[in-house]
C-alpha positions as CSV (number, residue, x, y, z in Angstrom):
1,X,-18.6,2.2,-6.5
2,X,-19.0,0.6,-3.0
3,X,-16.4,-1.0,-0.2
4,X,-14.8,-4.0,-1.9
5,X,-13.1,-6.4,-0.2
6,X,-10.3,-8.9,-1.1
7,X,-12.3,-12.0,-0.4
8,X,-13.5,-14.7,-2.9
9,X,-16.5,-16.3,-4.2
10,X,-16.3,-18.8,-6.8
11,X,-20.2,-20.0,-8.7
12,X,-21.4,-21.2,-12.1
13,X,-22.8,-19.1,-14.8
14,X,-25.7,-17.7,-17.5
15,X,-29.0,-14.7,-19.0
16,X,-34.0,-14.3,-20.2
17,X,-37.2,-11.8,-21.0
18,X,-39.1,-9.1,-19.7
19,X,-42.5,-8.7,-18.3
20,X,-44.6,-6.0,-20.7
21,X,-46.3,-3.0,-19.3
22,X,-48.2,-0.3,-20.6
23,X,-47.3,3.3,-20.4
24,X,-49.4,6.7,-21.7
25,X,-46.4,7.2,-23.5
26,X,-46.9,7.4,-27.7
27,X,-44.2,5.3,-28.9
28,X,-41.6,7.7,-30.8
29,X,-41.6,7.4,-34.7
30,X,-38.5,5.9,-36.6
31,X,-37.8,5.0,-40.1
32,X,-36.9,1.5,-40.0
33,X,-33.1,0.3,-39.5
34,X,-32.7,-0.8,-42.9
35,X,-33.2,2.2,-44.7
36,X,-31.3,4.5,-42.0
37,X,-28.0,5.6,-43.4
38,X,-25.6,6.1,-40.5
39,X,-21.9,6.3,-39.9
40,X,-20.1,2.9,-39.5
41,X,-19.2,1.9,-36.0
42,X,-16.3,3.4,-34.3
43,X,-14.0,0.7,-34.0
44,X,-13.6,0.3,-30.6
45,X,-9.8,0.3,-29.3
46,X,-8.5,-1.0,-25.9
47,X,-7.9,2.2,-24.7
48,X,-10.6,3.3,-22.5
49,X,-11.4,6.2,-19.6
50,X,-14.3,7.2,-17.3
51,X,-13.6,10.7,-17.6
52,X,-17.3,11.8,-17.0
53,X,-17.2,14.8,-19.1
54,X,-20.9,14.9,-19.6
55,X,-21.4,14.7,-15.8
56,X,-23.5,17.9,-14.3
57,X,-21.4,18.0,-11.3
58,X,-18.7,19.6,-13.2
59,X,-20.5,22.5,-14.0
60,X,-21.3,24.5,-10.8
61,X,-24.2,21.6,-9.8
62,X,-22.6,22.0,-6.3
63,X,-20.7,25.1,-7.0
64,X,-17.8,23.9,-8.5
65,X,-16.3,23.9,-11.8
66,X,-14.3,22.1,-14.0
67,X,-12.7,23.6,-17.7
68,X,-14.4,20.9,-19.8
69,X,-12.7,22.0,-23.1
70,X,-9.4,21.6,-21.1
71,X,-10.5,18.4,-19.5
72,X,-12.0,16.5,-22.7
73,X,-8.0,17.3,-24.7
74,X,-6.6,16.0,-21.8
75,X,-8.4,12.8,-21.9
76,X,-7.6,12.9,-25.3
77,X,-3.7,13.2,-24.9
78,X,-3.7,10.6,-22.5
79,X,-4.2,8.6,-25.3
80,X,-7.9,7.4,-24.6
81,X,-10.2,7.5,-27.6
82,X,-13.3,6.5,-25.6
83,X,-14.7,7.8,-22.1
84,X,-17.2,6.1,-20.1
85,X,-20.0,8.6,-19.4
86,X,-23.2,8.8,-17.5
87,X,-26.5,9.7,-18.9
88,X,-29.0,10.0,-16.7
89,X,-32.7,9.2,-17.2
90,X,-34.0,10.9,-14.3
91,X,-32.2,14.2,-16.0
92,X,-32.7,13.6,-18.9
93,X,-36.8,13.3,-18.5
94,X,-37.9,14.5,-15.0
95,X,-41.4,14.7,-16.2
96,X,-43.0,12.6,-18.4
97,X,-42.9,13.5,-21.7
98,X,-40.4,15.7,-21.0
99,X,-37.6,14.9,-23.1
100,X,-34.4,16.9,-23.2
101,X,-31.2,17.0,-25.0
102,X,-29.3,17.9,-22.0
103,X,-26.3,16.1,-23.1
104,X,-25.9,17.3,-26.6
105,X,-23.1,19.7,-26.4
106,X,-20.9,17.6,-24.1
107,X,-21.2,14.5,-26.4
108,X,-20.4,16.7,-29.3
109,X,-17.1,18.1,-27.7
110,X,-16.3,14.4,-27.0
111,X,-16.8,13.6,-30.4
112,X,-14.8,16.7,-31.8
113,X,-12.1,15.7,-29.7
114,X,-11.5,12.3,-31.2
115,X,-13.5,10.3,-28.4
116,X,-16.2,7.9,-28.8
117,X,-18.7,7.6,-26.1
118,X,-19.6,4.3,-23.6
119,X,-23.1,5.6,-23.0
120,X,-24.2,4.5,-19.7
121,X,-27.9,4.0,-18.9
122,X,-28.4,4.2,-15.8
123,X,-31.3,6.4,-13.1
124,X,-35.1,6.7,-13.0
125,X,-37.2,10.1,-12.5
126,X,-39.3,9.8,-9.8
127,X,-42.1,9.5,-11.9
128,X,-40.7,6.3,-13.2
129,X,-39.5,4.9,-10.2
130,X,-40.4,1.3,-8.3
131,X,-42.9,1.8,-5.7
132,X,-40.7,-0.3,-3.2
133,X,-37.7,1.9,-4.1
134,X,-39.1,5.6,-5.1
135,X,-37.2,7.8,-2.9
136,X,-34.0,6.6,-4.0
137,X,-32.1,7.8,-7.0
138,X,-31.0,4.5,-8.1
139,X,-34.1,3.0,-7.8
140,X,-35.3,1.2,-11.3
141,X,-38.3,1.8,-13.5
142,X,-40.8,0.1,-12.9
143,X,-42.7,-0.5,-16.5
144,X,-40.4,-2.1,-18.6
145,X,-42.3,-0.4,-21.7
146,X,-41.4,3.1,-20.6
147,X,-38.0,2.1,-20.2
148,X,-38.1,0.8,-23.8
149,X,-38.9,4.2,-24.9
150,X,-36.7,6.4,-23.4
151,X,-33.5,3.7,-24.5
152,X,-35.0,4.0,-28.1
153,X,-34.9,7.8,-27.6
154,X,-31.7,7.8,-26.6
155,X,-30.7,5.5,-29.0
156,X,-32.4,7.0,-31.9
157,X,-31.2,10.5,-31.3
158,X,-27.5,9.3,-31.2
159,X,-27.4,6.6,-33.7
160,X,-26.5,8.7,-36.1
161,X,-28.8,7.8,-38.8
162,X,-30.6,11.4,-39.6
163,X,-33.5,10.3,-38.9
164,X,-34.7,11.5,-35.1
165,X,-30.8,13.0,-33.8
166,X,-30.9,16.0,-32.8
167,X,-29.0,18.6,-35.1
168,X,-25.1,17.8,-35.3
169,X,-25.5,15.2,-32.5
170,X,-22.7,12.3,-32.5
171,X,-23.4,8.8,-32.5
172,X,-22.8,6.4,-29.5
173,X,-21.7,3.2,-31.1
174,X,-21.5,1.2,-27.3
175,X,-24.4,1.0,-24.7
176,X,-24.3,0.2,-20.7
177,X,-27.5,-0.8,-19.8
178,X,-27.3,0.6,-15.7
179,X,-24.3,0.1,-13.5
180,X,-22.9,-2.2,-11.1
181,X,-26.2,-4.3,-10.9
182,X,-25.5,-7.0,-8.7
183,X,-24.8,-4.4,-6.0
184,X,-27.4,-3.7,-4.1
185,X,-27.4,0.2,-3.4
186,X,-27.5,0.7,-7.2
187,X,-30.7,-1.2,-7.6
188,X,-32.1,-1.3,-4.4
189,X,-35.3,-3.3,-4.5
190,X,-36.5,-5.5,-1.6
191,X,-35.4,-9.0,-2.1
192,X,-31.8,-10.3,-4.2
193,X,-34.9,-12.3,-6.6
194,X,-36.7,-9.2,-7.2
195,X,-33.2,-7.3,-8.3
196,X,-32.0,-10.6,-10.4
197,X,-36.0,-10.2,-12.5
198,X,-36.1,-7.0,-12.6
199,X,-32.5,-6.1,-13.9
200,X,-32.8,-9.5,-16.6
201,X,-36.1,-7.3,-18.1
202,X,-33.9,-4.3,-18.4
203,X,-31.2,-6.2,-19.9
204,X,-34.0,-7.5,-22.3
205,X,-35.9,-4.4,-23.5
206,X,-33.0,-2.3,-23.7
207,X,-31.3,-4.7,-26.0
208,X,-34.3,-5.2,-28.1
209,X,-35.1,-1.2,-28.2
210,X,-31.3,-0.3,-29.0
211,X,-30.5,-3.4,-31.8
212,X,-33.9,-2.0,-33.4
213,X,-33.1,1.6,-33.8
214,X,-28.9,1.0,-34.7
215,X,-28.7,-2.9,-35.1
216,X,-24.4,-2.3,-34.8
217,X,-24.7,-0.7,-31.9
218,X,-23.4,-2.8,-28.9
219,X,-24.6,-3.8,-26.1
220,X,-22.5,-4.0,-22.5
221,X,-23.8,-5.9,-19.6
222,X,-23.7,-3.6,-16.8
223,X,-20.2,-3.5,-15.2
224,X,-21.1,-6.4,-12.3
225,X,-18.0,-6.5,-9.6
226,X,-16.6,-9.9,-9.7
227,X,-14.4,-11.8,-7.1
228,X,-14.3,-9.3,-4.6
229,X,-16.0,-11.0,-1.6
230,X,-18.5,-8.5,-1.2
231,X,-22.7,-10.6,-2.0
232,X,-23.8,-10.9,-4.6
233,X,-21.2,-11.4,-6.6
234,X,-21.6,-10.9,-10.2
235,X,-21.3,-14.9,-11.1
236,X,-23.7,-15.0,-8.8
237,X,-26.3,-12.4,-9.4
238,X,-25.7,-13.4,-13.5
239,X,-26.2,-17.5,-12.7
240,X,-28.2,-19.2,-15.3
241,X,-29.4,-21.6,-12.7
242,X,-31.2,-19.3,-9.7
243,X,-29.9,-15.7,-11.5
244,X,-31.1,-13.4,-13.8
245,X,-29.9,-15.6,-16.6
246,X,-32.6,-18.3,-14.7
247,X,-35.1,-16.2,-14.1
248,X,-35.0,-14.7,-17.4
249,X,-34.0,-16.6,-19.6
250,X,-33.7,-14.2,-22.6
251,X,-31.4,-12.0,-21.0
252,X,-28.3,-14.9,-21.5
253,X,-28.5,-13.1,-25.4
254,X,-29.6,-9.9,-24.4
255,X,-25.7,-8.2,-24.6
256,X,-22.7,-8.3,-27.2
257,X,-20.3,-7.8,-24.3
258,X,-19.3,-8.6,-20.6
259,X,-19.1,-5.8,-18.4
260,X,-16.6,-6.0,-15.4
261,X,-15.5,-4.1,-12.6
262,X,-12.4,-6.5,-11.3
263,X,-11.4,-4.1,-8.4
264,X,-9.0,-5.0,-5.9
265,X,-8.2,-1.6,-4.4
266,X,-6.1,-3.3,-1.2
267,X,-3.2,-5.6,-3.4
268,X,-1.5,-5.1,-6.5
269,X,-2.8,-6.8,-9.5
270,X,0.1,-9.4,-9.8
271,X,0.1,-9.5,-6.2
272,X,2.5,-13.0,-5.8
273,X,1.0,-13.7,-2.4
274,X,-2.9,-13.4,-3.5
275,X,-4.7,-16.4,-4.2
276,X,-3.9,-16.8,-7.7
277,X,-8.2,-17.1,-7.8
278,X,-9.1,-13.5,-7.3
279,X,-5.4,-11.8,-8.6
280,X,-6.9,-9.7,-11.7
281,X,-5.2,-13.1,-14.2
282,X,-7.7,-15.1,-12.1
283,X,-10.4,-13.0,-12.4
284,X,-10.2,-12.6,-15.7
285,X,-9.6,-16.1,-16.8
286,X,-12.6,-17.3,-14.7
287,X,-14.5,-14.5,-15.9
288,X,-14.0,-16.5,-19.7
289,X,-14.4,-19.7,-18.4
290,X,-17.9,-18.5,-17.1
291,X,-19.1,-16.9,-20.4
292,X,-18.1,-20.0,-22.4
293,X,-19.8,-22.2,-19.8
294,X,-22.6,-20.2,-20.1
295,X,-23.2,-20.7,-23.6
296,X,-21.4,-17.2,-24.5
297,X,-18.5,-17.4,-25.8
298,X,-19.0,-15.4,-28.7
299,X,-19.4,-12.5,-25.9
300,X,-16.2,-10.0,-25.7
301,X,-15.1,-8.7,-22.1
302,X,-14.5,-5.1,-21.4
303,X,-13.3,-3.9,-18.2
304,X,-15.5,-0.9,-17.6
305,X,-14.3,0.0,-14.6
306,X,-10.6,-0.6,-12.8
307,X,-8.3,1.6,-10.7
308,X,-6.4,2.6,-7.3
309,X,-6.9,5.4,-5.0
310,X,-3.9,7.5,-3.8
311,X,-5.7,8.7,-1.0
312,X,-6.8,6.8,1.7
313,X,-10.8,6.3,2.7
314,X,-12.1,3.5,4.2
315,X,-13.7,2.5,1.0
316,X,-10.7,2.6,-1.1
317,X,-7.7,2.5,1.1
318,X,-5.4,4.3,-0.8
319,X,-1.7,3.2,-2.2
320,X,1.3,5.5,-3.5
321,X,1.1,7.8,-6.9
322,X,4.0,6.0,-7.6
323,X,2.4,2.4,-7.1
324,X,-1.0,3.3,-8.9
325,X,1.0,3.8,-11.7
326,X,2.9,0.6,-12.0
327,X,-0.9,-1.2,-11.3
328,X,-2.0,1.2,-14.2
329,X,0.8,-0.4,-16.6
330,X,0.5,-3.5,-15.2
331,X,-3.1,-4.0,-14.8
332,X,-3.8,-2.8,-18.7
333,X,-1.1,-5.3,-20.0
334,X,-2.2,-8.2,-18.1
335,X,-5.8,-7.4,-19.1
336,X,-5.3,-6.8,-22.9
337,X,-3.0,-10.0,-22.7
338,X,-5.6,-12.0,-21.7
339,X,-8.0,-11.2,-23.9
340,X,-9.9,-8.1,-22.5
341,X,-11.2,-6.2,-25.6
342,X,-11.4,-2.6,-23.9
343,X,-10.8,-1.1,-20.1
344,X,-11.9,2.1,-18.8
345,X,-9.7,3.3,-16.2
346,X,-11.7,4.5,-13.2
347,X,-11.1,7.8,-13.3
348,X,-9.6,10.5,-14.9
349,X,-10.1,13.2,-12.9
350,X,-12.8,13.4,-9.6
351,X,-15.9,13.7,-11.6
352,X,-17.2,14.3,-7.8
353,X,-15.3,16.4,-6.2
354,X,-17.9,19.4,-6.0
355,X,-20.2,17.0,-4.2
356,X,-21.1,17.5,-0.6
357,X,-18.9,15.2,1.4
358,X,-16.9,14.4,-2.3
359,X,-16.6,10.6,-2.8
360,X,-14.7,7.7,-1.6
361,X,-13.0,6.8,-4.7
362,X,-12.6,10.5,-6.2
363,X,-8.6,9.7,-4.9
364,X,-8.4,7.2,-8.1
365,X,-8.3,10.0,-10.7
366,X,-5.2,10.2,-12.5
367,X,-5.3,13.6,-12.3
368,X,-5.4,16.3,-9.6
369,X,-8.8,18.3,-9.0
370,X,-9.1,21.4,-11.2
371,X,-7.1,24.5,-10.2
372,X,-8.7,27.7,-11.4
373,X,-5.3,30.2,-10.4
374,X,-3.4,28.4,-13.0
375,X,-6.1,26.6,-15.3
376,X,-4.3,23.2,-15.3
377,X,-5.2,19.5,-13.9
378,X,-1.7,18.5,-12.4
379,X,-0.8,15.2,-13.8
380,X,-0.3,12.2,-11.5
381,X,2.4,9.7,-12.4
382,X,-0.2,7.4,-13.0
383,X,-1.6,9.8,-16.0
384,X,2.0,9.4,-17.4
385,X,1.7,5.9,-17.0
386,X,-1.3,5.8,-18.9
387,X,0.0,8.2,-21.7
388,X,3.3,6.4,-22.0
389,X,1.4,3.1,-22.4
390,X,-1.2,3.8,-24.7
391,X,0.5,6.0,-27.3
392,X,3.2,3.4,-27.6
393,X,1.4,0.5,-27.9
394,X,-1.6,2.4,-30.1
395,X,-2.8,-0.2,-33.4
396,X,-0.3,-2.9,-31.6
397,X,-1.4,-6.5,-31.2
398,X,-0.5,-8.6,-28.6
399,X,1.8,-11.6,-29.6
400,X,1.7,-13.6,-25.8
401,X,4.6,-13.4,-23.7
402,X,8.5,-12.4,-24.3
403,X,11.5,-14.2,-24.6
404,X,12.3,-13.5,-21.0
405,X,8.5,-14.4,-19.5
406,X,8.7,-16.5,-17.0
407,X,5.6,-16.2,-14.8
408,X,3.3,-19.2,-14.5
409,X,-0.3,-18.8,-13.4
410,X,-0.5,-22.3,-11.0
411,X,-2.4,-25.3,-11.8
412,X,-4.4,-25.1,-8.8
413,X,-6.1,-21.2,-8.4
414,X,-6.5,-21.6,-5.1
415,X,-2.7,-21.7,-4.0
416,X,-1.2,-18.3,-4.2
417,X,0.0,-16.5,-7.5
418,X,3.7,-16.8,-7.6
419,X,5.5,-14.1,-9.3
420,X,8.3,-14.7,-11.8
421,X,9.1,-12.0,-14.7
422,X,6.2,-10.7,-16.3
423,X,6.9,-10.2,-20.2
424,X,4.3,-9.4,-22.7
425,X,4.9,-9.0,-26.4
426,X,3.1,-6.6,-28.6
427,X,3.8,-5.8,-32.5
428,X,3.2,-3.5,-35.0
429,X,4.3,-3.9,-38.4
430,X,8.2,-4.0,-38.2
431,X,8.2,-3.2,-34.4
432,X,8.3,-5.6,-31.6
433,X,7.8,-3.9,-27.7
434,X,8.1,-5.6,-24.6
435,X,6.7,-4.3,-21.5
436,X,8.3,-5.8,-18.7
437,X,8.5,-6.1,-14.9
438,X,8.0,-8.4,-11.7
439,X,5.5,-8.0,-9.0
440,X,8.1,-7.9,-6.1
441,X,11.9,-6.9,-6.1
442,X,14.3,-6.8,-8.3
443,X,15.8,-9.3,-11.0
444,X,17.9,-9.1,-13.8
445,X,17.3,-10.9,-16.9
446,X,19.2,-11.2,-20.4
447,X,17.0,-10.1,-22.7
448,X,17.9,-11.3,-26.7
449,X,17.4,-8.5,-28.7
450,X,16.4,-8.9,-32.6
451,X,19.2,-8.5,-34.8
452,X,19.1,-5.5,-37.6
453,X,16.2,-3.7,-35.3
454,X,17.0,-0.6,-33.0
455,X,16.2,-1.0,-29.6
456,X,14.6,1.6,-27.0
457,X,13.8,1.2,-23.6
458,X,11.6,3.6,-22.0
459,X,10.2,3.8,-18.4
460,X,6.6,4.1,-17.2
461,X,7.1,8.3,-17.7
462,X,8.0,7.8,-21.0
463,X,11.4,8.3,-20.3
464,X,14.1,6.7,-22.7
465,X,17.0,5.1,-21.0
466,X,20.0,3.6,-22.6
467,X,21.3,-0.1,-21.7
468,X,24.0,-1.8,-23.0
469,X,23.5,-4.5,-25.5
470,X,27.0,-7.2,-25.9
471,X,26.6,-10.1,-28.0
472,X,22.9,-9.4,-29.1
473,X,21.9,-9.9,-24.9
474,X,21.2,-6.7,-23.2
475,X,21.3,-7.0,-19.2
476,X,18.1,-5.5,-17.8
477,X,16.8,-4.9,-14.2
478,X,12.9,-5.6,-14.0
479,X,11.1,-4.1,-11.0
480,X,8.2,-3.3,-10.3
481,X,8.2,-0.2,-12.1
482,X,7.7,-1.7,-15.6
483,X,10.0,-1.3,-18.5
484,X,8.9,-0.9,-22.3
485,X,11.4,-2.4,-24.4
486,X,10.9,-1.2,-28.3
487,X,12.7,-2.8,-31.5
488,X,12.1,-1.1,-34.7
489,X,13.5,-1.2,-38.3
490,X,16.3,0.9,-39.0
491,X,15.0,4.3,-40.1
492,X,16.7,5.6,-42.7
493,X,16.0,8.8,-44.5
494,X,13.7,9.1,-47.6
495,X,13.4,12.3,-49.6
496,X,11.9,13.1,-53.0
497,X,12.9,14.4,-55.7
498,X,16.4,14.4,-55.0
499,X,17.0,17.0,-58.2
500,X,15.0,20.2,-58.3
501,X,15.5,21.7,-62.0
502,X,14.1,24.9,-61.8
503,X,13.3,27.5,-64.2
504,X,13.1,31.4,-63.7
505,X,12.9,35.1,-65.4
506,X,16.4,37.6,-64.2
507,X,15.4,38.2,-60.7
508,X,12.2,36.4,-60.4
509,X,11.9,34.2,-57.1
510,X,10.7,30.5,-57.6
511,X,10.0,27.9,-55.0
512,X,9.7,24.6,-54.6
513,X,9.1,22.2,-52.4
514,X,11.3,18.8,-50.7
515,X,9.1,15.7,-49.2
516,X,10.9,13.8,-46.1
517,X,9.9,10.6,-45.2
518,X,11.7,7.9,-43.2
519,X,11.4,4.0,-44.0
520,X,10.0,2.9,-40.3
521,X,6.5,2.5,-39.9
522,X,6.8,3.0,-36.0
523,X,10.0,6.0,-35.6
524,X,10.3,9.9,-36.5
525,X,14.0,11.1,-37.8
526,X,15.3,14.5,-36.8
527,X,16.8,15.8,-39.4
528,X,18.9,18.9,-40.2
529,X,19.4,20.7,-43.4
530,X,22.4,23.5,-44.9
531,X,22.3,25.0,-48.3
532,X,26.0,25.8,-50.5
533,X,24.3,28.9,-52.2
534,X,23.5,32.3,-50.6
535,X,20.7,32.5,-53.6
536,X,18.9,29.8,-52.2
537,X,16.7,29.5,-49.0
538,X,15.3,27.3,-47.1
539,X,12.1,27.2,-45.2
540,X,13.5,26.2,-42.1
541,X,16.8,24.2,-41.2
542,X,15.3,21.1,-39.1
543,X,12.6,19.3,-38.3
544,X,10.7,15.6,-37.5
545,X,9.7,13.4,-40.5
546,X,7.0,13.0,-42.6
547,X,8.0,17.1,-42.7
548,X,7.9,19.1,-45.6
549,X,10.7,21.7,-46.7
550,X,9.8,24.5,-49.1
551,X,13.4,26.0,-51.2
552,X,13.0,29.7,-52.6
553,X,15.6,30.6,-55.5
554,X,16.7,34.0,-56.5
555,X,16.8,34.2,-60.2
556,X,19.8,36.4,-61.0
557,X,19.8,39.4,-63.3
558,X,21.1,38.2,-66.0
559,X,20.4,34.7,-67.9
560,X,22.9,31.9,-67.3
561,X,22.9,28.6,-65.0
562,X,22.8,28.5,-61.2
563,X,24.1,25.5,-59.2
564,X,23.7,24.2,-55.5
565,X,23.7,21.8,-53.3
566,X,21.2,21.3,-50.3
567,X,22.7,18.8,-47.6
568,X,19.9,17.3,-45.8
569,X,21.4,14.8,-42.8
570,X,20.1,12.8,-39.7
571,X,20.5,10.0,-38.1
572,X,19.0,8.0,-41.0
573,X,21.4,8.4,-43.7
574,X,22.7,11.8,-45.2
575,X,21.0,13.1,-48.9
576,X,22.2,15.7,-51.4
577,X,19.9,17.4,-53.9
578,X,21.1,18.9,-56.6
579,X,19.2,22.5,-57.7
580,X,19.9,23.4,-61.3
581,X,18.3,27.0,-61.5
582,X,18.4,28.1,-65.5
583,X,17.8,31.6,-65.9
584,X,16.1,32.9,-69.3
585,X,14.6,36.2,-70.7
586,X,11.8,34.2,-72.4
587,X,10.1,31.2,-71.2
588,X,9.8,29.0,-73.9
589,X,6.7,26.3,-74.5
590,X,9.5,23.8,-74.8
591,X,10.6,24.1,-71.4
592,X,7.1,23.6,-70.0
593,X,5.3,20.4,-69.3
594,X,2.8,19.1,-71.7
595,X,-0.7,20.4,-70.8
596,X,-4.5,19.0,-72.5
597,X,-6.7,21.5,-72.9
C-alpha cells in the first residue's frame, strides 16, 4: 500500500526465466506429484477478504491484541470464504536452515472456519537478502535457487498431499508470489531494469517450484497497481516489449491468474465525471484487453486488493462510512460483472493497528479496531454492505445487465464516464436479483417485475423494504445507495408424511417425527403449528424451513383408537396431518414392518 493518485497511464502488454544460483541448501525430499494424494482444489468463489489473520502484529508483536477466534468467525459471517494472508519468508526462516511452522495454527483456524487461504509470498531474511537492498525488509532474495526452496517448502507443507505437511496442516490451493511489485518500496532494488529481471525470475521459479509440488495449485501474479498515475505502472512494469515479460520471457506463462490492485481511494468507482479510462469499468476492461494482447487470455483476473478509507491520511484521503459502503456494493458488482473471477476487499479489520505510527490505509477496514472492555469489532456499514451482498448473491451467476440498465461505457475512454442506471442481473436457479443504483442523484425507474415470482427489495444493510408493484411495473428510486431487487418462486410449504399411524401399549409414549420443506431453492417459510388433541405434543410450535418437528403421543390406558389433527400453516400454504394412534395390549407381528434377518 503506497500514495495513489488519480492519474492515468495507458501502455502495451506481456511475461520470461530465471537466472540459476547455487545455495548450501539440500534440496527438501518429495514424493513425486503424481503419486501424492491430496484434497481437490477449493473452488475458489468471488468472495474474497484481506483479513490478515495469520499476521504477527495481532498478537502482542507491538503490544496489542486482537481475539483471532472472534476475528476469523467474523470474516467468516461476512460472507467471505477466502482471506488474503501474509506469510513471511524472513519469519518464517531467519536463519538458514531454519525452518518453522510459525503459521500452522492460524491457517488451521482459517481452514476450520470455512476459509481458504491466498497465501502471499512475499519478504527475505537478511541472510537471503540483495546486497544492493539488505537493510530493508522488502528487499528480494538474491539466489533464485534458495527462493525455489523455501516456495517448495511452503508449498509442500500446505499442499495437502501427506507427504512433507506438517501434522493436521490445511492446504493453500492459491499462491501470491510477493506484493505490489511494480512499486518500488516493495522491491527496492537500484534501477526499474534490475526490479523488472529480478521480479520475472521470481515469477519463474516460484511457479515452477509450486506447479511441481501441487500441479492445481494456482498461481497469482503479484497484485501490480494499475491506472493510478503513480510510475511504474503495472502495464508498464509487466510490458512484454522493455518489462519483465521482455526481459524474461518465460515469466509471460509463469502465472494462472492476474493480480490487481485497481485503487482509486479519491472518487467513487462509477465516478460519472472520471475519465471513463481509469473509472474501475476502465480499468478493468483494459486490464483484459492487455492480457489477451499479451498472448494470455486464458489468464483469469482477481482483484487482490480494493477498498476506501473512512479516515482521512494523506495517503488515503478518507470518504464517509456511509459512502465506502455503496463503493463496497458497487465496486464488487461492477467487478464480478465484468469478468473479475475473485476480489479481496482491503481490509477487514486494521491488521496494523498495534504498529508504531499504525498505517495509512488501516482506516479501510470494514470493521472498528478490537475493543477488549466489550470483546467485539463494531461493524461499519461497509461490513453490512459486504455481508448483505455476498450472502445474497452466494452460488449466483451473473446474467449482464437488467431490464432497467441504462449506463453506457463511451466509445472513446478518454471522455469522461457518464452515469445512467447501473443494473446488474444475477441468477440462481428460480431466482433472479437485481442490484441497482446510479452514481450521482436520484432517478426513478419502472422496473418490470417477472410474473408468478415474489419480489423483495432489500437495501445495502440488508434491510427489506416494501414497494408497490401496479400492472407488473414497480416504481423504484435508485441512488447511490444501491438497491437489491430479489424474485423468487413462490414458496409453498412441503411436509412429509402427511399421516402418522402410530402404534402403542395403554400408556406407553411414542414419537415420531414431521419433515418441512418448502419448494424454493433460494427462500425460508416461517411456519407455525397447533395440535387438536391434549394427548399429543409437539416439539416446538414454529420455526424456519428445512426444520424438523418431533410429535410425542400418550397411549391411553386402555386399548381403543385415538384421533388428531396437527395444523401446520405459513405463508406457503396451510397442511393437516392426520395422527391415527391405535392402542393394543399385545403388539402383534402383523402390525410390524417386514424385517430380513
Amino acid at each position: 500500500m503506497r500514495l495513489r493518485s488519480v492519474l492515468f497511464v495507458l501502455i502495451v502488454l506481456v511475461l520470461s526465466l530465471p537466472h540459476s544460483s547455487y545455495s548450501q541448501r539440500p534440496a527438501p525430499t518429495r514424493q513425486p506429484a503424481a503419486t501424492a494424494s491430496r484434497p481437490s482444489a477449493s473452488p475458489v468463489s468471488y468472495w474474497g477478504m484481506s483479513a490478515y489473520l495469520t499476521k504477527f502484529e495481532r498478537v502482542d508483536a507491538y503490544g496489542t491484541y486482537d481475539n483471532l477466534g472472534l476475528l476469523t468467525s467474523l470474516t467468516a459471517a461476512a460472507g467471505a470464504t477466502w482471506t488474503q494472508e501474509e506469510l513471511s519468508w524472513a519469519l518464517i526462516e531467519p536463519h538458514n536452515a531454519d525452518l518453522r511452522g510459525i503459521y500452522d495454527a492460524t491457517l488451521l483456524r482459517n481452514t476450520q472456519n470455512g476459509l481458504n487461504t491466498l497465501g502471499m509470498l512475499i519478504t527475505t531474511p537478511d541472510w537471503a537478502r540483495d546486497p544492493s537492498c539488505a537493510g530493508n525488509y522488502f528487499c528480494p532474495p538474491s539466489d533464485m535457487l534458495q527462493w525455489s526452496e523455501w516456495v517448495t517448502w511452503m508449498t509442500e507443507r500446505y499442499d495437502g498431499d501427506g507427504v512433507a505437511d506438517a501434522p493436521g496442516s490445511p492446504r493453500i490451493a492459491a499462491w501470491q508470489i510477493w506484493n505490489e511489485p511494480n512499486y518500488p518500496e516493495q522491491l527496492p532494488l537500484p534501477d526499474a531494469n534490475a526490479r523488472k529481471m529480478r521480479y520475472g525470475q521470481m515469477l519463474v521459479a516460484a511457479y515452477q517450484a509450486i506447479k511441481a509440488a501441487d500441479p492445481t495449485a494456482i498461481v497469482v501474479l503479484g497484485g501490480v497497481y494499475v491506472f493510478d498515475g503513480t510510475n511504474p505502472d503495472g502495464f508498464w512494469f509487466l510490458s512484454p516489449v522493455d518489462g519483465v515479460f521482455g526481459l524474461v520471457p518465460q515469466a509471460r506463462n509463469a502465472f494462472d491468474v492476474l493480480g490487481i490492485h485497481p485503487y482509486m481511494p479519491t472518487i467513487a468507482p462509477d465516478s460519472p465525471s472520471v475519465v471513463a479510462l481509469v473509472s474501475l469499468e476502465g480499468r478493468l476492461r483494459t486490464t483484459r484487453a492487455w492480457l489477451d494482447s499479451a498472448g494470455r487470455a486464458d489468464a483469469g483476473i482477481w482483484i487482490t486488493e480494493i477498498g476506501w478509507c473512512t479516515v482521512n491520511t494523506s495517503a488515503c484521503p478518507g470518504v464517509s462510512e456511509a459512502q465506502q459502503a455503496q463503493y463496497v456494493i458497487r465496486a464488487m458488482v461492477i467487478a464480478q460483472q465484468l469478468g473479475v473471477q475473485h476480489t479481496s476487499w482491503f481490509q477487514l479489520e486494521n491488521a496494523f493497528d498495534g504498529m508504531p505510527g499504525d498505517h495509512p490505509w488501516g482506516g479501510a477496514a470494514l470493521l472498528n479496531n478490537y475493543n477488549p472492555s466489550t470483546d467485539s469489532y463494531a461493524p461499519k456499514p461497509g461490513y453490512l454492505a459486504y455481508q448483505t451482498l455476498a450472502k445474497t448473491l452466494t452460488s449466483a451467476a451473473p446474467a449482464g445487465t437488467g431490464p432497467v440498465h441504462s449506463h453506457a461505457y463511451p466509445g472513446n475512454p478518454y471522455t469522461t464516464l457518464g452515469g445512467g442506471v447501473y443494473d446488474y442481473r444475477y441468477t440462481r436457479a428460480g431466482t433472479v436479483i437485481d442490484v441497482g443504483w446510479v452514481p450521482s442523484g436520484v432517478t426513478s425507474v419502472n422496473f418490470p417485475v417477472i410474473a408468478g415470482k415474489e419480489v423483495q427489495v432489500l437495501t445495502r444493510n440488508g434491510q427489506a423494504i416494501s414497494l408497490p408493484i401496479t400492472n407488473g411495473v414497480m416504481q423504484i428510486n435508485f441512488s447511490e445507495d444501491p438497491l437489491i431487487i430479489i424474485q423468487r418462486d413462490p414458496a409453498n410449504l412441503t411436509v412429509a408424511p402427511t399421516q402418522l399411524p402410530l402404534l402403542a401399549r395403554p400408556g406407553q409414549v411414542v414419537q415420531a417425527q414431521i419433515m418441512l420443506g418448502d419448494t424454493s431453492t433460494d427462500a425460508s417459510l416461517a411456519w407455525q403449528a397447533s395440535e387438536s388433541a391434549d394427548w399429543l405434543s409437539l416439539s416446538k410450535l414454529s420455526g424456519n424451513t428445512p426444520d424438523t418437528l418431533t410429535i410425542a403421543a400418550q397411549a391411553a390406558a386402555s386399548p381403543g383408537l385415538q384421533t388428531a389433527t396437527i395444523q401446520l400453516s405459513s405463508s406457503g400454504g396451510n397442511v393437516a396431518i392426520s395422527v391415527r394412534l391405535r392402542v393394543t395390549n399385545t403388539i402383534y407381528p402383523v402390525y410390524l414392518p417386514l424385517m430380513r434377518r
